[in-house]
DRENDO-1510 file (C-alpha; in Angstrom, 1 decimal, always signed):
<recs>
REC; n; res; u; v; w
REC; 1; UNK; -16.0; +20.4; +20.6 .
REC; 2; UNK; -12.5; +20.2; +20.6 .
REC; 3; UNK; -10.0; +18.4; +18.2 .
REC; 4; UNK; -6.0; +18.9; +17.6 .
REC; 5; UNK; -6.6; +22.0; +20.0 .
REC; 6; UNK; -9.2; +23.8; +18.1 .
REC; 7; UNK; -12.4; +24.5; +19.8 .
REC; 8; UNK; -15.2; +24.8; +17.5 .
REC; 9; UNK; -19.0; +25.6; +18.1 .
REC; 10; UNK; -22.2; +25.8; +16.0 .
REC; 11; UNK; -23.4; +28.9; +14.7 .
REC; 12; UNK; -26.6; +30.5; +15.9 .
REC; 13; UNK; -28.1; +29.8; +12.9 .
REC; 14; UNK; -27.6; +26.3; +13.2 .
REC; 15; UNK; -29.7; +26.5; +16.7 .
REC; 16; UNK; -27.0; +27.4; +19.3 .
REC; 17; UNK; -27.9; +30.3; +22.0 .
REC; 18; UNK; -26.5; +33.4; +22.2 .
REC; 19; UNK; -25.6; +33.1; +25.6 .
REC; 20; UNK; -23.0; +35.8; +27.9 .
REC; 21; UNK; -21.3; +32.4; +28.8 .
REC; 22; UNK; -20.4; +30.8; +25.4 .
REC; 23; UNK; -19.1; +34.5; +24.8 .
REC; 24; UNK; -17.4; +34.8; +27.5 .
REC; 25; UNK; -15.9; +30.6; +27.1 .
REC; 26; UNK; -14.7; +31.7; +23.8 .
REC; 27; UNK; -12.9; +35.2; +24.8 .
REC; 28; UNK; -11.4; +33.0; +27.4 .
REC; 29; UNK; -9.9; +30.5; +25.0 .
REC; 30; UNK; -9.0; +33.0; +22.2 .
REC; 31; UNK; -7.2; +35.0; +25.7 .
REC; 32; UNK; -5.5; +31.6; +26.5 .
REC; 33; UNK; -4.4; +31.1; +22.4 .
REC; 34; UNK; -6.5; +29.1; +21.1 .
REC; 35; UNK; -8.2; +28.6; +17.4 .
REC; 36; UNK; -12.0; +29.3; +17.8 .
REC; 37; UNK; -13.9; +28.3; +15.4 .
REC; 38; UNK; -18.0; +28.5; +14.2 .
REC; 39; UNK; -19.3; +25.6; +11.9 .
REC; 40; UNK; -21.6; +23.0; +11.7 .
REC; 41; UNK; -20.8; +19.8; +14.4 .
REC; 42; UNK; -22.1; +16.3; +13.5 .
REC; 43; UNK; -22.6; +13.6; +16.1 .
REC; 44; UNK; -19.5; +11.8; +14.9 .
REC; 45; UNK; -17.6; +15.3; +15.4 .
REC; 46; UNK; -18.4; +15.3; +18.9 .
REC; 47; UNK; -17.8; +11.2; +19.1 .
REC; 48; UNK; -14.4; +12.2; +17.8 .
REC; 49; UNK; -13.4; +14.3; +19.9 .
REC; 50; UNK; -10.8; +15.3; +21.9 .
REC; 51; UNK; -12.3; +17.4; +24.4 .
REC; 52; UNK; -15.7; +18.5; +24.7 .
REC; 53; UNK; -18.1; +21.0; +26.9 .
REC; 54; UNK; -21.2; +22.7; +27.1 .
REC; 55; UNK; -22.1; +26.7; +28.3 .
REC; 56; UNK; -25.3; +27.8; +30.3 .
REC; 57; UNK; -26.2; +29.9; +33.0 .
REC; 58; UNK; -26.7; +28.0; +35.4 .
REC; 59; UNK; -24.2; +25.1; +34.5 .
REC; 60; UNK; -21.4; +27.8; +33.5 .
REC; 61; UNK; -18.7; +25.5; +31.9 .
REC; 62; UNK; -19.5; +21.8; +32.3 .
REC; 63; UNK; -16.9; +19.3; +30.9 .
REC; 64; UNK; -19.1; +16.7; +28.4 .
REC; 65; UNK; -16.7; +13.1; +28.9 .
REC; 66; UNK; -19.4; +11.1; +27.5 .
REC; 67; UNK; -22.3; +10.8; +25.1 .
REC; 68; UNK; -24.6; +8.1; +23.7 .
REC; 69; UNK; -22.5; +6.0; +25.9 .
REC; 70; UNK; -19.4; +6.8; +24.1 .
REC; 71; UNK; -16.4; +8.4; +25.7 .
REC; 72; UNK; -15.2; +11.5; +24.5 .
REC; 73; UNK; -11.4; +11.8; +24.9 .
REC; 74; UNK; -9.9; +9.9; +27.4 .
REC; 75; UNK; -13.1; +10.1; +29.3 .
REC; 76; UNK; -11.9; +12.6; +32.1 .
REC; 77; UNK; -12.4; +16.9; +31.4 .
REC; 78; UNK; -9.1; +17.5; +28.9 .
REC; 79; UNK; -6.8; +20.1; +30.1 .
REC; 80; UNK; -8.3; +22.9; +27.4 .
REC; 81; UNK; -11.7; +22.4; +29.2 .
REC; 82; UNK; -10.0; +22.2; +32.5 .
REC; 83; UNK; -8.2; +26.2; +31.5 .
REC; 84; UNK; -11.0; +27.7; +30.7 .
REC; 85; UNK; -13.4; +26.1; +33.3 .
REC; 86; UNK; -10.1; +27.8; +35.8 .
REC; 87; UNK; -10.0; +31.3; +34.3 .
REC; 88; UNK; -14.3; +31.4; +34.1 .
REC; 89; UNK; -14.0; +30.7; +37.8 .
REC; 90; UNK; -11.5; +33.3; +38.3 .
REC; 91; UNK; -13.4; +36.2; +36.1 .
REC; 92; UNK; -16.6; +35.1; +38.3 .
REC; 93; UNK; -14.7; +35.0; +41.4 .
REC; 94; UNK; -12.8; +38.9; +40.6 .
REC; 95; UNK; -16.1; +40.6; +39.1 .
REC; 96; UNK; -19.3; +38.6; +40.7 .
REC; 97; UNK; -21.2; +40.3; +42.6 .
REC; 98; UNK; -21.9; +38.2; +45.9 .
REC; 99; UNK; -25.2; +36.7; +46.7 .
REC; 100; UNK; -25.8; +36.6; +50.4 .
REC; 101; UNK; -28.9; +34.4; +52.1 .
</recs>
């Protein structure tokens, strides 16, 4: 979730995954200058919002524009979301290792 710039996730302990990707997301946005944060997120916190995305595996870094029907932000990735979404494609693209069919 973002708001005023500040990009703040739950804990572990409050049931988020240690993923390599939400590490990485957040050394990426710290690296770009921005306030990282880890704290308990309501539903209205992510209604709020100015920005929002989610980290996996397989999804990487997905821009969130709406939930519960409710749009989050102006409804379209932020630019925050759209930076680090730019440099995780870039770190992938510089140190991947090519799959080849």
């Amino acid at each position: 979730v973002i708001k005023r710039g500040q990009i703040v996730t739950p804990p572990v302990t409050a049931g988020a995954l240690r993923g390599i990707t939400r590490s990485v997301a957040f050394e990426i946005a710290e690296e770009l200058g921005f306030k990282t944060l880890k704290a308990d997120i309501t539903r209205h916190d992510i209604y709020v919002a100015d920005e929002c995305f989610l980290t996996g595996t397989a999804a990487e870094i997905i821009p969130v524009v709406k939930v519960d029907g409710r749009m989050i932000g102006n409804g379209k990735p932020g630019p925050i979301t759209t930076r680090i979404m730019a440099r995780f494609r870039e770190m992938t693209r510089d140190t991947g290792t090519p799959i080849y069919g």
